[in-house]
C-alpha positions as CSV (number, residue, x, y, z in Angstrom):
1,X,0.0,0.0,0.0
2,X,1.3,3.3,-0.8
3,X,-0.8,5.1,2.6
4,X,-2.6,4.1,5.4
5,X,-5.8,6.8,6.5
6,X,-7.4,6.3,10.0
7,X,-11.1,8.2,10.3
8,X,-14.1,7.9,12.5
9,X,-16.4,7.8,9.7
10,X,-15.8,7.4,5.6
11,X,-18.8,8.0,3.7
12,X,-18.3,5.9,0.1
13,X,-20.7,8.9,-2.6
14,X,-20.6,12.3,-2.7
15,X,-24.5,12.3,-3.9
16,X,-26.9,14.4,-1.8
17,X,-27.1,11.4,0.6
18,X,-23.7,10.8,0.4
19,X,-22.4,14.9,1.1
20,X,-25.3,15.4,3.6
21,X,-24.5,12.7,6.3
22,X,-20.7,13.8,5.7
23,X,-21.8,17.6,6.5
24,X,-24.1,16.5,9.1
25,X,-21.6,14.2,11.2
26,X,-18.7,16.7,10.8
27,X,-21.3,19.5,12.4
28,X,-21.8,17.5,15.0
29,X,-17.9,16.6,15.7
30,X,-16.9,13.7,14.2
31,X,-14.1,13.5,11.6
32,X,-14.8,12.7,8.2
33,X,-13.7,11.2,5.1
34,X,-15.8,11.7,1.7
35,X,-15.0,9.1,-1.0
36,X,-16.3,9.3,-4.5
37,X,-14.7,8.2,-7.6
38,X,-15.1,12.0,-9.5
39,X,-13.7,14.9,-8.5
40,X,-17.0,17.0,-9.1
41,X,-18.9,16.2,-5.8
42,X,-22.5,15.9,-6.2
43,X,-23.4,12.7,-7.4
44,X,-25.1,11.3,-10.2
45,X,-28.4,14.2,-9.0
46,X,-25.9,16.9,-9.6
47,X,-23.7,16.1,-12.2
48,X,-25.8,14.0,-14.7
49,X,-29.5,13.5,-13.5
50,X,-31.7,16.3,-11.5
51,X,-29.9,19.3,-12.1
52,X,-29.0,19.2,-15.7
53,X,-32.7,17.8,-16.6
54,X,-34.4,20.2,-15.0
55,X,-32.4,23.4,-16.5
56,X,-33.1,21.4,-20.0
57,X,-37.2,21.0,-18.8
58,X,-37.1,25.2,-17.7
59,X,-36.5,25.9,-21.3
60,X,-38.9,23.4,-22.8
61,X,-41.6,25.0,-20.4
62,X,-40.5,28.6,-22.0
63,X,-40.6,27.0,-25.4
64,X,-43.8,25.4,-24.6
65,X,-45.6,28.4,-23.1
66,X,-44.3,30.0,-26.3
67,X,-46.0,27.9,-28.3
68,X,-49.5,28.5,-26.5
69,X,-49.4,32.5,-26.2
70,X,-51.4,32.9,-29.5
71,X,-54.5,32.1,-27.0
72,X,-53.7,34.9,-25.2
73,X,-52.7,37.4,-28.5
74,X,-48.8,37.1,-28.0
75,X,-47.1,35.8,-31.2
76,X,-43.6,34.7,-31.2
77,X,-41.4,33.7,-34.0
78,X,-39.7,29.6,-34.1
79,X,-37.1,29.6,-31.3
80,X,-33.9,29.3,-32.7
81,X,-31.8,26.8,-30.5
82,X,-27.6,27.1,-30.0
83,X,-27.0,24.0,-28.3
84,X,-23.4,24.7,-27.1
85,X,-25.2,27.8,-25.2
86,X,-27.8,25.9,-23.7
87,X,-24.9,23.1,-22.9
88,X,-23.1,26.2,-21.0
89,X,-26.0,28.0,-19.0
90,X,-26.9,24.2,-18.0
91,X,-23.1,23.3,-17.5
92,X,-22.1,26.5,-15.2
93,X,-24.7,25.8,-12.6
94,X,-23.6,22.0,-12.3
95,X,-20.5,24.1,-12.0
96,X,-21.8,26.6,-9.2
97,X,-23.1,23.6,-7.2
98,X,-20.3,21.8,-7.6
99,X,-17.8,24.2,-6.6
100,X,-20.9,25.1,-3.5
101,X,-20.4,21.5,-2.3
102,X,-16.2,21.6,-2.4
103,X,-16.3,24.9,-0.3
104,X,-18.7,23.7,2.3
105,X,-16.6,20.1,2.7
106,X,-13.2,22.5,2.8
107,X,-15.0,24.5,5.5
108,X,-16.3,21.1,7.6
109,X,-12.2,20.5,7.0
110,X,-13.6,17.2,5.4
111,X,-11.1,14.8,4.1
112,X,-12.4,14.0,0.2
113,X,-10.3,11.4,-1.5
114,X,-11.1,11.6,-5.1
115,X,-11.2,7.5,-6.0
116,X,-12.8,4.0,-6.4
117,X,-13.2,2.2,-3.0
118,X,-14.0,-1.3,-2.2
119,X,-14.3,-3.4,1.2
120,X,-11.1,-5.2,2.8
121,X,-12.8,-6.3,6.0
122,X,-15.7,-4.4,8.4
123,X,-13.2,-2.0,9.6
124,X,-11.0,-1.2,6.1
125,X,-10.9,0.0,2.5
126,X,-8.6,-0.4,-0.1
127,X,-8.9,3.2,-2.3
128,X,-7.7,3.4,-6.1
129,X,-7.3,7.2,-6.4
130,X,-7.4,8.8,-9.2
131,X,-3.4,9.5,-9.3
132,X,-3.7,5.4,-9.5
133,X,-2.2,5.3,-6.1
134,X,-3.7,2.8,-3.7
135,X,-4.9,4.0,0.0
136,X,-5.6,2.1,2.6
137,X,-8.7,3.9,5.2
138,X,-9.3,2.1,8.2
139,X,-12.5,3.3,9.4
140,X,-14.6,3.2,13.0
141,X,-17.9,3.8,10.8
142,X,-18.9,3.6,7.1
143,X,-21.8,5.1,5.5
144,X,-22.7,3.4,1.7
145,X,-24.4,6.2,-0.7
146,X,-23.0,4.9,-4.1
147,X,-26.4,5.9,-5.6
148,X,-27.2,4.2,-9.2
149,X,-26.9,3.6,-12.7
150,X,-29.4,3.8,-15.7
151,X,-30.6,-0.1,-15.7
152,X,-29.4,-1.9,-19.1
153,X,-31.2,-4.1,-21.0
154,X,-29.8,-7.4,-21.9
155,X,-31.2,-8.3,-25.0
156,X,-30.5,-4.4,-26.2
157,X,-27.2,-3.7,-24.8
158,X,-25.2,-1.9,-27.9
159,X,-23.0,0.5,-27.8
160,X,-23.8,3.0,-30.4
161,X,-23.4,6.8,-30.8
162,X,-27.2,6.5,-31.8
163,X,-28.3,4.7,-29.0
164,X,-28.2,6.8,-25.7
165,X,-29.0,6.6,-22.1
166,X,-29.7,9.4,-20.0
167,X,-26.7,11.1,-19.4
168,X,-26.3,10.8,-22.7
169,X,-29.0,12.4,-23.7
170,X,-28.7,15.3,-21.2
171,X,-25.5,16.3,-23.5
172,X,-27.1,16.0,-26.8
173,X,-25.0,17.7,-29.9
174,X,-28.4,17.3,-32.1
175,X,-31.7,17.4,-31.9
176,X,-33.0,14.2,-33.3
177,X,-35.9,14.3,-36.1
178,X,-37.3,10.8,-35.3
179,X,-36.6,10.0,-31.3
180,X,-37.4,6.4,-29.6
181,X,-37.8,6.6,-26.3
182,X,-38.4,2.9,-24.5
183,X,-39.5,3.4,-21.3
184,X,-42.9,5.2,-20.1
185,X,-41.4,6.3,-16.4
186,X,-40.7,9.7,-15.2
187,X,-37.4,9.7,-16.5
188,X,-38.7,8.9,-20.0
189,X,-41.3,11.2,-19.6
190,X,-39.3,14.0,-18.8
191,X,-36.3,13.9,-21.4
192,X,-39.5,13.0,-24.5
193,X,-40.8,16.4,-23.0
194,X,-37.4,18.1,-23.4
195,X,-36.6,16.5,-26.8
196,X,-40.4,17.2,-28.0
197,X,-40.1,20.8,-27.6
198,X,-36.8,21.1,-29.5
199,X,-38.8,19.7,-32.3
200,X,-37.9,16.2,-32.4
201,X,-41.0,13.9,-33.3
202,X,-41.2,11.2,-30.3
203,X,-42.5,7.8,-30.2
204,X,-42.6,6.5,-27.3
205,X,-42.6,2.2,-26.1
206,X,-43.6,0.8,-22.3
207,X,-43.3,-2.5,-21.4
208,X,-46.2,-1.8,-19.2
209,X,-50.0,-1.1,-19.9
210,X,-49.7,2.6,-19.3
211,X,-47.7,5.7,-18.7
212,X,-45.9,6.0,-15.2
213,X,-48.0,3.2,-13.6
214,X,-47.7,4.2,-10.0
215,X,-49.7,7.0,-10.5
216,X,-53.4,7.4,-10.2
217,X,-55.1,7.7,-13.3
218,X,-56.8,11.1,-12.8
219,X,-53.3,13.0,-12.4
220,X,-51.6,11.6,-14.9
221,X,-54.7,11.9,-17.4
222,X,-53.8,15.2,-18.8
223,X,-50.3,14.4,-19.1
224,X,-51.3,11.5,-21.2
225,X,-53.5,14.2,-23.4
226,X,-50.3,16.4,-23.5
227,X,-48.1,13.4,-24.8
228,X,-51.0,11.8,-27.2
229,X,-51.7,14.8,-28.7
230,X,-47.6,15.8,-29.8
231,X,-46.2,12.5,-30.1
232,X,-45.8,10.5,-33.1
233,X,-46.7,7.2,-31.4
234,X,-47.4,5.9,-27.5
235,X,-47.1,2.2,-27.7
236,X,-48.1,0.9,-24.5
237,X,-47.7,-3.3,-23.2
238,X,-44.9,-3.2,-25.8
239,X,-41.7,-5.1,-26.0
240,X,-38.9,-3.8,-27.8
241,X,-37.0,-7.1,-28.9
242,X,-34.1,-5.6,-30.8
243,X,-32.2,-2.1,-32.1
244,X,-30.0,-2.7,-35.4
245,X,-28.2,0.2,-36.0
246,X,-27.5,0.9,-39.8
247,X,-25.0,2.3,-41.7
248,X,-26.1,5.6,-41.8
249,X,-26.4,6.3,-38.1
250,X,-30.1,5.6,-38.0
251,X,-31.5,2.4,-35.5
252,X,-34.3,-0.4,-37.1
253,X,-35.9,-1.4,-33.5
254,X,-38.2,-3.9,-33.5
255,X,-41.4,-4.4,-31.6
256,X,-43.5,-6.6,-30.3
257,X,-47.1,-5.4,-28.9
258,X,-49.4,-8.6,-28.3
259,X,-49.5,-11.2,-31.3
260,X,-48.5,-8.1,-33.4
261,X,-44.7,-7.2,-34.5
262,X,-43.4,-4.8,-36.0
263,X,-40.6,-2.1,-37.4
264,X,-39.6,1.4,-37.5
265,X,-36.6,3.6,-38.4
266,X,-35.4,6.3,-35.5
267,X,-32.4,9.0,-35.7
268,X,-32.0,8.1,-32.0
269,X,-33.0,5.8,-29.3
270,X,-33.0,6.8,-25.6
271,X,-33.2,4.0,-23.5
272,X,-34.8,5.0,-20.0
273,X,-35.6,1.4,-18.5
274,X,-35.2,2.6,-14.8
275,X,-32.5,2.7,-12.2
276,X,-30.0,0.1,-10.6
277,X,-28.1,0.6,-7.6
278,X,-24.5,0.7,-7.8
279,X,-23.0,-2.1,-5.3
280,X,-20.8,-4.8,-7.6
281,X,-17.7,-3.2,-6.9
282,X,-17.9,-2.3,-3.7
283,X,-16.8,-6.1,-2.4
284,X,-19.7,-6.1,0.4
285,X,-18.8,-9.7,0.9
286,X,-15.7,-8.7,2.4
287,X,-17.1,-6.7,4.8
288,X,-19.8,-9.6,5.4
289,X,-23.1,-7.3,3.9
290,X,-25.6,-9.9,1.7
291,X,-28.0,-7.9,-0.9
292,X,-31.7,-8.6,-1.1
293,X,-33.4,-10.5,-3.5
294,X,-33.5,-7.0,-5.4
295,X,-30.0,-6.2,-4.9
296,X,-30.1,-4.0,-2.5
297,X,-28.7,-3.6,0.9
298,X,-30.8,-4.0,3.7
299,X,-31.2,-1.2,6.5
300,X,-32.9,-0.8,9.5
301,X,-34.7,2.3,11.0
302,X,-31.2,3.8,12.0
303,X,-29.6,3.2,8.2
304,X,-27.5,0.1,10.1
305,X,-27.0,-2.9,8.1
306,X,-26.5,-6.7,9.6
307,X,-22.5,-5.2,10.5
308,X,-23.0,-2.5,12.9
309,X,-20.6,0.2,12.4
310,X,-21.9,0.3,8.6
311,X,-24.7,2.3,7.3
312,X,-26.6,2.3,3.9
313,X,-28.5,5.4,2.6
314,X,-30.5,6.4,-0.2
315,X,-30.4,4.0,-3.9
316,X,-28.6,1.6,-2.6
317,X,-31.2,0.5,0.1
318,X,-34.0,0.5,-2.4
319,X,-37.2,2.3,-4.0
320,X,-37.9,5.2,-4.2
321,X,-34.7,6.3,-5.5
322,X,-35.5,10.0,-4.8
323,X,-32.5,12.6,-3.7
324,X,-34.6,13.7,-1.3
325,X,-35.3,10.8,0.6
326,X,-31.1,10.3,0.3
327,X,-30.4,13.3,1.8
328,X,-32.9,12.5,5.2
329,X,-31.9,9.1,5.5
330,X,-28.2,10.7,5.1
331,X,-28.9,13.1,8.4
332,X,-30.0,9.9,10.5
333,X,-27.2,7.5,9.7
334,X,-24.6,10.8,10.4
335,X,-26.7,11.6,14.1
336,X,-27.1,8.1,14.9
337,X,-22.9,7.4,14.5
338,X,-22.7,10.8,16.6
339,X,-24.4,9.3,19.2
340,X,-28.2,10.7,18.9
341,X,-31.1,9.2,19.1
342,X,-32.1,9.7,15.3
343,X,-34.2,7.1,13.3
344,X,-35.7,7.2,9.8
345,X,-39.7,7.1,10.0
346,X,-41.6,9.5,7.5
347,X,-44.8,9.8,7.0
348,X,-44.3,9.3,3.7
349,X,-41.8,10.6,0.7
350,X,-43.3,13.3,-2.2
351,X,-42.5,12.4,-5.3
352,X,-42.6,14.8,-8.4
353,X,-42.7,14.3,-11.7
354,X,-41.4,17.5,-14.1
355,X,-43.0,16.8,-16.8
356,X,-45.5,19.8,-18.8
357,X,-47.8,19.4,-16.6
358,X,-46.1,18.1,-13.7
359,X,-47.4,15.5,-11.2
360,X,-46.6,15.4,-7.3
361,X,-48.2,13.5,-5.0
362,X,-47.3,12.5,-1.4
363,X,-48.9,9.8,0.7
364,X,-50.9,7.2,-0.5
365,X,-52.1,7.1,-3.7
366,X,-55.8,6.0,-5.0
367,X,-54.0,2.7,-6.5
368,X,-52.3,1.8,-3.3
369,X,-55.9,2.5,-0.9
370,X,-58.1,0.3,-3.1
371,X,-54.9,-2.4,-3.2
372,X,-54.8,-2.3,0.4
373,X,-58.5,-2.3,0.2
374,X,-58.8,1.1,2.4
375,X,-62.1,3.2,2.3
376,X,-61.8,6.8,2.0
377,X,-63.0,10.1,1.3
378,X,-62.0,12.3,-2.1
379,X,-62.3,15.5,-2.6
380,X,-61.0,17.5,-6.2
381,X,-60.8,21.5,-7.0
382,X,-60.3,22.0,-10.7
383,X,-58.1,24.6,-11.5
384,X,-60.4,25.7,-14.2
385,X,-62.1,27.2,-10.9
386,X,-58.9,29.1,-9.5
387,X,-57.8,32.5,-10.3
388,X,-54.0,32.3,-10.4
389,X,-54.5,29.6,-12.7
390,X,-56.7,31.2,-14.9
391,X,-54.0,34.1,-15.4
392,X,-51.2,31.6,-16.0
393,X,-53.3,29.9,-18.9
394,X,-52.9,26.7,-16.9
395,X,-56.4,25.3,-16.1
396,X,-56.6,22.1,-16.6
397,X,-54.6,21.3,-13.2
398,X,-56.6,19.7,-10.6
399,X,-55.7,19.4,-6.5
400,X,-57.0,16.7,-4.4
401,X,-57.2,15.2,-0.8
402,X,-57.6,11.5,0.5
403,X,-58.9,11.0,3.6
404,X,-60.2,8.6,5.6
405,X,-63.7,7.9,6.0
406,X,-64.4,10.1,9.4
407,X,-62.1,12.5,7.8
408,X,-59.6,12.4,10.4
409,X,-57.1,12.2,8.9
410,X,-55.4,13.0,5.6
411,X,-53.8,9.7,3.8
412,X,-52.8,11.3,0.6
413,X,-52.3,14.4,-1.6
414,X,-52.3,14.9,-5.7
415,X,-51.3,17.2,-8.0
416,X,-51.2,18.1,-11.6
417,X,-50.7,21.3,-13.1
418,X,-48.1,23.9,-13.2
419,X,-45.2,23.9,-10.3
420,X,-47.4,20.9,-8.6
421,X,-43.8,20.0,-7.2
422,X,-43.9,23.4,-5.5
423,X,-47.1,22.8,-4.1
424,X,-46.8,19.5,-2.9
425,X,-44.4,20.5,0.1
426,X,-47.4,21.9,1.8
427,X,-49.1,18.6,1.6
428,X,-45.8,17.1,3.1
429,X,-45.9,19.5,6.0
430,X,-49.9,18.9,6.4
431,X,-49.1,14.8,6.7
432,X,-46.0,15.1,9.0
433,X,-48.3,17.5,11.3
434,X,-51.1,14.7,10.9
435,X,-53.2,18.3,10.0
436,X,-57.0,17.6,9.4
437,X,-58.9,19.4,6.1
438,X,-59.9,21.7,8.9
439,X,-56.3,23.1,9.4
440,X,-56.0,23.1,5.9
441,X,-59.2,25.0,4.9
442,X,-58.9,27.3,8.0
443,X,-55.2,28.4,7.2
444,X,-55.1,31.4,5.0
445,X,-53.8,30.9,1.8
446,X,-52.2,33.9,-0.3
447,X,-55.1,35.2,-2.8
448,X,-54.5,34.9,-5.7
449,X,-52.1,31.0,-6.0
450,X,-52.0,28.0,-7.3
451,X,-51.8,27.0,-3.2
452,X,-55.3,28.0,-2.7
453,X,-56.3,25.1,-4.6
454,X,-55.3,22.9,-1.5
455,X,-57.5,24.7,0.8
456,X,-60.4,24.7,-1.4
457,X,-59.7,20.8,-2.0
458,X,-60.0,20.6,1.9
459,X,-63.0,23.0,2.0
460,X,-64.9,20.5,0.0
461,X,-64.2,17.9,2.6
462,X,-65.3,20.1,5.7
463,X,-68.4,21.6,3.5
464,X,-67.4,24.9,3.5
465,X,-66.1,25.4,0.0
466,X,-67.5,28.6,-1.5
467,X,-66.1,28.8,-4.7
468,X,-67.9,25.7,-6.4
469,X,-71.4,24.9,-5.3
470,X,-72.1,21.7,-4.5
471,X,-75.4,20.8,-3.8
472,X,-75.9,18.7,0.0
473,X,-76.8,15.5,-0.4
C-alpha cells in the first residue's frame, strides 16, 4: 500500500445522501472522510440527472408556453436553438453547485479522497485514487451512498453513438428528427418532453400497460393528453426485442405489442428502463453485507445494516430512488454514529414528476388505498375554478385530498398542473403535522395562487367550500 488513512467515519458517494450525512456528522464533531470516484462532488443528482434535466425541462416549459401565447394574442417567431449555449447555462450551474459543495466540505475541514473504494474487512478500505495510487482507510464507521446507474437491458445492450442513455441524452450535440424513447417512467417522460419541444418527433414504447403506472389515473390523465396529442406514437404493453443500427447512423428497432410485430426507423434511441443501484464493486462480501433479492442492501430504521458500524442510505437501500429521501436518510445515519437518538420514519416521501404538466403526490395514492382495500374520502378543485391559474393559462390542473372515511385524517395528496412540485411541500408538511382538512381549509392561503387550490380541496371535505357549489346530499 502506498498510505494508510485512520477516520471515525468514511462515507463511500458524494450524492446528496452521500455529502449530507458527511456535512451533518462533521457539524456534530466527528471527523470525516468523503470518497467518490469524480472529483466533481455531487453525485449522479448533480452532475448528470436532477440538475442538468431540469435546466433542460425550464426551457422546454419557455418553449412550450411559447407555443400557447397565440391564445392569449402574444405571437412569437420559431425559437432558434444554439446548443453549445444551452450546454453552458446548464453546464455553469452544475459548476456553481459543484464548486458550493467543495467549499462547504473544505469548510467542515472534510477529508475528500477523489477515487474507487471497495471493502477489505468491516473495519477497512482499499482506495484506487485517481493519481492510480492505492490508500488504505481504516475506518470506525462507514456510510454506503453509491447511488445508481441507468438499468441496461440485456437483449439491447449496444454501444452506439445513436443509441443513448440518459446522461447521454442530457449532452445531446443534435436534436433528433425521429426519437425512440423505450421506457414510459418519469425519467422517460421527462427527457420526451425536453426532446419534443426542441422539435424532435417522439415515439414512445412501455413495457407496461400505461404511462408511469404508479400513478393514479386522474393525475396523470392530462399528461397523457399532452403526450397523445404531440407524439408520433405511444405504444403501450410493448416489447422492444431488438435495435440494429445501420450504416447511416439511424436504429431499425423492432417491436413486439401482443401477437403483433413490427418495425420502425429512428435517428435516436434513448433507453430509460429505470435505475439500478450501484453495489458490484464495492466487495460487500468482504465486509460480510448480503444484498436482497432485489439487490439491495438491507437497512434498518437507523440506516444500520446486519455489520453494525456500517450504514446504507438512499439508492442503494431500495425504491424510491429519490435525492430527497437520500439526503434524510443521510442526516439519520450521520446523528445516529454521533451518538443521537435519530431514526428514519416518514410519514411518507413526495414524489414529483417535471414533466408539462407536472405531477406530485405525497402519501398514499388511490392505487395503493383500493390495493390495500382502504375506504376513504376524495375531494377535487379544478383549477379551471382558480384565479392564479386562470391568469397563467394553466387550467386544466386539478388538487386533491384523500382521507379517511371520518375525515380524520389526511392519507394522501395529488397534484397536476403547473409547479405541482412546488405545491406539494405543503401537503408534506400537512401529513408530518397529521393536520386535518380543517387546518388546511382554515389556514389562509395567499389570494391569488396556485396554493389555494389545496385549501379549497380541503374546503370540500369540511363543507365549506364557497367557490364551487355543491349541492348537500
Amino acid at each position: 500500500m502506498d498510505n494508510t488513512v485512520n477516520t471515525e467515519l468514511v462515507v463511500i458517494g458524494s450524492g446528496p445522501g452521500g455529502y449530507t450525512a458527511a456535512f451533518r456528522a462533521a457539524d456534530l464533531g466527528v471527523s470525516v472522510t468523503l470518497v467518490d470516484k469524480s472529483s466533481s462532488l455531487g453525485g449522479v443528482c448533480l452532475n448528470r440527472g436532477c440538475i442538468p434535466s431540469k435546466s433542460l425541462l425550464h426551457i422546454s416549459k419557455i418553449i412550450n408556453e411559447t407555443k400557447s401565447s397565440s391564445d392569449i394574442g402574444l405571437s412569437f417567431n420559431n425559437p432558434k436553438i444554439d446548443i453549445d449555449k444551452i450546454h453552458k447555462w446548464k453546464n455553469k450551474i452544475i459548476s456553481n453547485l459543484n464548486n458550493g459543495i467543495d467549499s462547504l466540505a473544505k469548510a467542515r475541514k472534510i477529508n475528500v479522497i477523489n477515487g474507487t473504494a471497495k471493502f477489505l474487512s468491516a473495519n477497512e478500505l482499499s482506495i484506487i485514487d485517481n493519481q492510480k495510487k492505492t490508500i488504505s482507510l481504516t475506518f470506525d464507521n462507514c456510510i454506503v451512498a453509491t447511488g445508481s446507474k441507468s438499468t441496461v437491458i440485456p437483449t439491447l445492450n449496444k454501444k452506439h453513438p445513436s443509441i443513448l442513455y440518459s446522461k447521454d441524452a442530457l449532452n445531446f450535440i443534435k436534436v433528433p428528427n425521429k426519437l425512440l424513447v423505450i421506457g414510459g417512467g418519469y425519467i422517460g417522460l421527462e427527457l420526451a418532453t425536453v426532446f419534443n419541444s426542441l422539435g424532435s418527433k417522439i415515439t414512445i414504447a412501455e413495457f407496461l400497460p400505461s404511462l408511469l403506472s404508479m400513478v393514479d389515473e386522474d393525475l396523470i390523465k392530462p399528461l397523457v393528453d399532452e403526450f397523445t396529442s404531440n407524439c408520433d406514437n405511444i405504444y403501450l404493453s410493448t416489447e422492444v426485442t431488438s435495435l440494429i443500427p445501420q450504416n447511416d447512423n439511424s436504429v431499425v428497432a423492432s417491436f413486439k405489442q401482443d401477437d403483433k410485430e413490427f418495425k420502425d426507423v429512428y435517428d435516436n434511441v434513448l433507453i430509460c428502463a429505470g435505475r439500478s443501484p450501484n453495489t458490484e464493486k464495492l466487495n460487500l462480501g468482504k465486509a460480510g453485507i448480503q444484498l436482497d433479492t432485489k439487490g439491495f442492501i438491507p437497512v434498518n430504521q437507523q440506516r444500520r445494516t446486519l455489520i453494525p458500524n456500517i450504514y446504507a442510505i438512499g439508492d442503494v437501500t431500495g425504491n424510491p430512488m429519490l435525492a430527497h429521501k437520500a439526503s434524510h436518510e443521510g442526516k439519520v445515519a450521520a446523528e445516529v454514529i454521533a451518538g443521537e437518538n435519530s431514526i428514519y420514519d416518514p410519514i411518507a416521501i413526495p414524489s414529483v414528476i417535471y414533466t408539462s404538466p407536472q405531477i406530485a403526490w405525497a402519501g398514499l395514492t388511490e392505487k395503493e388505498l383500493n390495493e390495500q382495500s382502504i375506504k376513504y374520502n376524495k375531494a377535487e378543485f379544478p383549477w379551471a375554478a382558480n384565479g392564479r391559474a386562470m391568469t397563467m393559462n394553466a387550467t386544466i390542473g386539478k388538487t386533491k385530498i384523500l382521507t379517511n372515511i371520518d375525515k380524520t385524517q389526511i392519507l394522501g395528496i395529488g397534484i397536476v398542473g403547473d409547479n405541482a412540485g412546488d405545491l406539494i411541500s405543503e401537503a408534506m408538511l400537512a401529513l408530518e403535522m397529521n393536520a386535518i382538512p380543517d387546518d388546511i381549509g382554515m389556514t389562509i392561503h395567499p389570494h391569488p395562487t396556485l396554493s389555494e387550490t389545496i385549501a379549497n380541496a380541503s374546503e370540500i371535505l369540511t363543507g365549506s367550500i364557497t367557490e364551487l357549489y355543491i349541492p348537500k346530499k
